[in-house]
C-alpha positions as CSV (number, residue, x, y, z in Angstrom):
1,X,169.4,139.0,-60.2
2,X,168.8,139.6,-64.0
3,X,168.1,143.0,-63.2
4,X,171.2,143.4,-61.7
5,X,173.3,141.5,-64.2
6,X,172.0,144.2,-66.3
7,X,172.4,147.6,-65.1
8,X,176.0,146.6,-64.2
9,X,176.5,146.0,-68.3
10,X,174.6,148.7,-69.3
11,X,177.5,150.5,-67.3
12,X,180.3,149.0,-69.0
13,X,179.4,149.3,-72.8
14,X,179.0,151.4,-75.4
15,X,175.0,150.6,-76.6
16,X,173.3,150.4,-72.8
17,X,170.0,150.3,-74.9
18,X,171.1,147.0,-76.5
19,X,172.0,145.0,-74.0
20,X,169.4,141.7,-73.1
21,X,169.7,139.5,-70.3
22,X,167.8,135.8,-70.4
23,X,168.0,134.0,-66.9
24,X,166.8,130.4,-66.8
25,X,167.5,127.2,-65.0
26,X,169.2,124.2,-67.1
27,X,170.3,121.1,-65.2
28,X,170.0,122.8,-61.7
29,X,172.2,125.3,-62.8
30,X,171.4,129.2,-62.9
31,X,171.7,130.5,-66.5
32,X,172.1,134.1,-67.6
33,X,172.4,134.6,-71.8
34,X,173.3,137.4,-72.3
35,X,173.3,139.5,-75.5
36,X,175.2,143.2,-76.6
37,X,176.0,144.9,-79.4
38,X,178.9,143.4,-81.7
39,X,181.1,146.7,-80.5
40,X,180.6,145.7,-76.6
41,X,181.4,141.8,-76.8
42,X,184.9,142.4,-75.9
43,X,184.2,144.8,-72.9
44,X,182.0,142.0,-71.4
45,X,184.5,139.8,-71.4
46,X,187.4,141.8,-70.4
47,X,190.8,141.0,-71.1
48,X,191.6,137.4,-70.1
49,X,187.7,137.3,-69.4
50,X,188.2,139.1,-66.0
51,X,185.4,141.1,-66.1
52,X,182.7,137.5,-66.8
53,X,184.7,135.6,-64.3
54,X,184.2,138.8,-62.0
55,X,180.2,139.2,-62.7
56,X,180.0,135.2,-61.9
57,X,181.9,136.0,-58.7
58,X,179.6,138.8,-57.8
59,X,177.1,136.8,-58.8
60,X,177.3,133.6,-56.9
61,X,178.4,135.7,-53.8
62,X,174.9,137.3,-53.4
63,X,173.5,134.2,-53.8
64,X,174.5,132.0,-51.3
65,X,177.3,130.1,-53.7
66,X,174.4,127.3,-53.4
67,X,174.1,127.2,-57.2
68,X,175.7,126.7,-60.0
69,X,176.1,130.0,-62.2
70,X,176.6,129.6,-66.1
71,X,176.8,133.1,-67.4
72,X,176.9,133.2,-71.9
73,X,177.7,135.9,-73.9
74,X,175.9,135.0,-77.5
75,X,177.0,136.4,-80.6
């Protein structure tokens, strides 16, 4: 799944080279960190955050929706 997560943001921003994906479990959740460039922070989001709540969507349709997803963008 990480390597999904990130070829679909390396589609999406400016700096493909930039962009880092963590994926970890924490509490019996699925994690994903995920750090860009300054520039692409706002494109990850999306306006109103539609484009995170759409990756978690995507996310936690190919995976069952048995777990949790927690997706971070860090600064």
């Amino acid at each position: 799944m990480k390597e999904l997560v990130e070829r679909i943001l390396r589609g999406i921003v400016k700096h493909p080279e930039e962009v880092v994906v963590v994926e970890f479990d924490e509490e019996g959740r699925k994690v994903y960190e995920i750090v860009v460039n300054e520039e692409d922070v706002g494109q990850v989001i999306g306006k109103d955050g539609r484009t995170i709540k759409s990756l978690k969507i995507l996310l936690s349709a190919l995976m069952g929706g048995s777990k949790e997803i927690t997706i971070k963008v860090v600064r």
